[in-house]
C-alpha positions in Angstrom: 14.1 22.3 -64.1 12.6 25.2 -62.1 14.8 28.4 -61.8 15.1 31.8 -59.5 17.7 34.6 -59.9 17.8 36.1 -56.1 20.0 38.9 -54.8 21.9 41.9 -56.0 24.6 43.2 -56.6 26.0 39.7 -56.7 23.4 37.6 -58.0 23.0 33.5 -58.1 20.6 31.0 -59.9 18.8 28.5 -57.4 17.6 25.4 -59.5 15.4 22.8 -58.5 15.9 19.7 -60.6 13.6 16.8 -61.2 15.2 13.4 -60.5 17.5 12.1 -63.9 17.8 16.3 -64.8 21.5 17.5 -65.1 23.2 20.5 -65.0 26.4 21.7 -66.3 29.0 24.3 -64.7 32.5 24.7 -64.6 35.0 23.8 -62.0 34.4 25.7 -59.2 30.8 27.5 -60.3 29.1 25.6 -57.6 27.6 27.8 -54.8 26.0 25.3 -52.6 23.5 22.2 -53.2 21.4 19.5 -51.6 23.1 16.4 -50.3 21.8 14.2 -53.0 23.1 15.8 -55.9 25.9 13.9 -57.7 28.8 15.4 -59.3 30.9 13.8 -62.5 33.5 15.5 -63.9 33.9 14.8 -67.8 35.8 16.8 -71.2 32.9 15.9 -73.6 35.4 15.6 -75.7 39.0 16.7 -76.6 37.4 19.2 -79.5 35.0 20.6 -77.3 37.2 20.9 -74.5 39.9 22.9 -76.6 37.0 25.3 -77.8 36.5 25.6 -74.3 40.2 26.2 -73.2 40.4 28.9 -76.3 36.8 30.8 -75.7 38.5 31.2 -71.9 36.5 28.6 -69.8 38.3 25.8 -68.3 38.9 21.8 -69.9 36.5 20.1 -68.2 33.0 20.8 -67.1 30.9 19.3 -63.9 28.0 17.8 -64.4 25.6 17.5 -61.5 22.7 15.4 -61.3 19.9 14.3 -58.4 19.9 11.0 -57.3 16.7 9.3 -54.9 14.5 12.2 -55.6 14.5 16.3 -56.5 17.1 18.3 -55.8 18.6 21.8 -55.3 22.2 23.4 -56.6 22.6 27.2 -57.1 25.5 29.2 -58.7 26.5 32.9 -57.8 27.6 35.1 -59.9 31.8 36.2 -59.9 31.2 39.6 -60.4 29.1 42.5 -59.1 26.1 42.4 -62.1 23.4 40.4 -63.3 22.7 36.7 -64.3 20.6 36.3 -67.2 18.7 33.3 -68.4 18.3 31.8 -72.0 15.9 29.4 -74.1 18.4 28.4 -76.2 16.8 26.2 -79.3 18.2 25.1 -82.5 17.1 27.9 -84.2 18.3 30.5 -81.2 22.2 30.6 -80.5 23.6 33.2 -78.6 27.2 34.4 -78.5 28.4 35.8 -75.5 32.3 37.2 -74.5 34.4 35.2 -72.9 34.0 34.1 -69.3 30.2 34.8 -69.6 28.7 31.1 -69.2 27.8 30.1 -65.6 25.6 27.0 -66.3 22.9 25.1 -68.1 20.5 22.5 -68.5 23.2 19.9 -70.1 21.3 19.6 -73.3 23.2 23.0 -73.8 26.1 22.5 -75.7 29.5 25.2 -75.2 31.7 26.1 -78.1 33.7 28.6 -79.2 33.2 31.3 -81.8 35.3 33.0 -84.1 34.4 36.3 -85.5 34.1 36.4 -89.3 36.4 39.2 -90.0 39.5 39.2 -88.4 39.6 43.2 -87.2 37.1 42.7 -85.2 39.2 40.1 -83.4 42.6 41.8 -83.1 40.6 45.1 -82.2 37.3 45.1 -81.3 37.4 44.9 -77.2 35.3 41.2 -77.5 38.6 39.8 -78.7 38.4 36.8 -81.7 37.1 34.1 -79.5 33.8 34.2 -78.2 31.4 31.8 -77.1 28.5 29.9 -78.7 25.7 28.6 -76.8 23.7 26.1 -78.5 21.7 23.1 -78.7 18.5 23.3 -76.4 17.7 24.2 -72.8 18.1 27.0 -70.0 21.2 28.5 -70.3 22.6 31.8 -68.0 25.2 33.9 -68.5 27.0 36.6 -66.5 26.7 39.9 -66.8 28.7 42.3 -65.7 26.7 45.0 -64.1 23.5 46.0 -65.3 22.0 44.8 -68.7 20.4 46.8 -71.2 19.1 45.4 -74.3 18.2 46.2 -77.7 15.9 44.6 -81.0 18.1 45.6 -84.1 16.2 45.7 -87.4 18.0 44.3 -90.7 20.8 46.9 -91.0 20.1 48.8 -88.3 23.9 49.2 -86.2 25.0 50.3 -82.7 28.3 51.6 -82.0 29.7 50.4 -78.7 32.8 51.2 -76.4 35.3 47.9 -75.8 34.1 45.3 -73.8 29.9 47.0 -73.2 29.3 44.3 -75.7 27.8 41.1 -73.5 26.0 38.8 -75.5 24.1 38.8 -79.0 21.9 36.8 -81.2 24.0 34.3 -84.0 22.5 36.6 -86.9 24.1 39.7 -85.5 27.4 40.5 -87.4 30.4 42.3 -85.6 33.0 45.1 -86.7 35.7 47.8 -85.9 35.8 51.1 -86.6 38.5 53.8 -86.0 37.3 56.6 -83.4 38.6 58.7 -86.0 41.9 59.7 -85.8 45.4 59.6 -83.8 43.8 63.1 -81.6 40.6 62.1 -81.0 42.0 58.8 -79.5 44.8 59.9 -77.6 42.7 62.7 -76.1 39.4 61.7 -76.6 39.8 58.8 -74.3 38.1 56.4 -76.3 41.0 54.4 -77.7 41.6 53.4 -81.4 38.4 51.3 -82.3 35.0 51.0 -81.4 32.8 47.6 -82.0 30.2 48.2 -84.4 27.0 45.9 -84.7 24.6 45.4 -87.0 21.5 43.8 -87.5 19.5 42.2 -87.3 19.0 40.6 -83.7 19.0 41.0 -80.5 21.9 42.2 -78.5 22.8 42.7 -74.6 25.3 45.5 -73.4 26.9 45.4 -69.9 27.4 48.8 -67.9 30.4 47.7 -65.7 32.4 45.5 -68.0 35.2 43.9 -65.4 38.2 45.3 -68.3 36.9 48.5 -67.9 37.3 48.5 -63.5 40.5 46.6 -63.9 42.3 49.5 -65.8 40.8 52.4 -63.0 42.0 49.5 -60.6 45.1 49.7 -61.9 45.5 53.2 -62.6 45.4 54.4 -59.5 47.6 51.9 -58.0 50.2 53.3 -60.7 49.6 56.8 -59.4 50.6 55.8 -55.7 
């Protein structure tokens, strides 16, 4: 499979399959394709597809395929950002928030991912179901806005705002921690928690996180 990420601010992934190659989407990630490509619909099953349904993605998954020769498919992104692509191996997970996967070779395999500790769940903006990306092949994930990565050494942390955090390696661990106090929340404008990772790994933060333009969205249709 031969790949190219084209177009901004709202991205998509061309892919040019050999014949017998497949790729995996969700209902409805399709952008447009050559006539030859054929399209099943399957579960994978039932555990899978209730990771799936509790990581945020939907039951079932497409699964398209070239039949008679190569063929094309391409996927745009949902969101004004970026679309980043993945090696994923069997020694290279990623975790990404919900809502991130837009497809993959289908030697990828989707399941869902729960953080160890269950404050960072309840409050750490990424929310107690994530996603884990695994197996081996080209995977690519949305990003909302622009990306901007970072290498963290053994121990090394990063402090984060809700819902900046976009993807990360399987080896980095996640955590809450109070903004410090009832003033500094209320009129600091930071809320109660911040995310806190720590290494090491790598990990991918997201300058226009879609929860972040849904509450100016909605704030200022609460002001009219």
């Amino acid at each position: 499979m031969q790949y190219q990420i084209q177009g901004t601010p709202l991205p998509v992934v061309i892919c040019n399959l050999a014949p017998n190659e497949t790729m995996i989407c969700e209902s409805g990630s399709m952008s447009w394709m050559s006539p030859n490509m054929q399209l099943k619909t399957q579960a994978g099953g039932f555990g899978k597809a209730m990771g799936r349904m509790f990581s945020g993605e939907s039951l079932f998954l497409n699964h398209y395929t070239p039949v008679g020769g190569n063929g094309m498919i391409a996927f745009a992104s949902s969101f004004p950002g970026s679309i980043r692509a993945f090696q994923i191996t069997p020694q290279q997970s990623i975790i990404c928030q919900k809502s991130a996967f837009l497809a993959s070779e289908a030697t990828v395999e989707l399941s869902v991912h729960f953080q160890r500790k269950l404050g960072a769940g309840f409050f750490g903006g990424e929310g107690f179901i994530m996603q884990r990306l695994s197996g081996y092949g080209v995977a690519f994930i949305e990003i909302d806005g622009s990306a901007v990565e970072y290498d963290l050494a053994p121990g090394q942390q990063m402090v984060i705002d809700t819902g900046y955090l976009a993807a990360m390696s399987e080896t980095v661990q996640m955590d809450i921690v109070s903004t410090g106090g009832i003033k500094n929340a209320f009129f600091g404008g930071e809320g109660l928690f911040n995310t806190v990772v720590t290494g090491p790994g790598h990990i991918i933060l997201q300058t226009h996180p879609l929860s972040v333009v849904a509450g100016v969205i909605g704030g200022a249709f609460s002001k009219k």
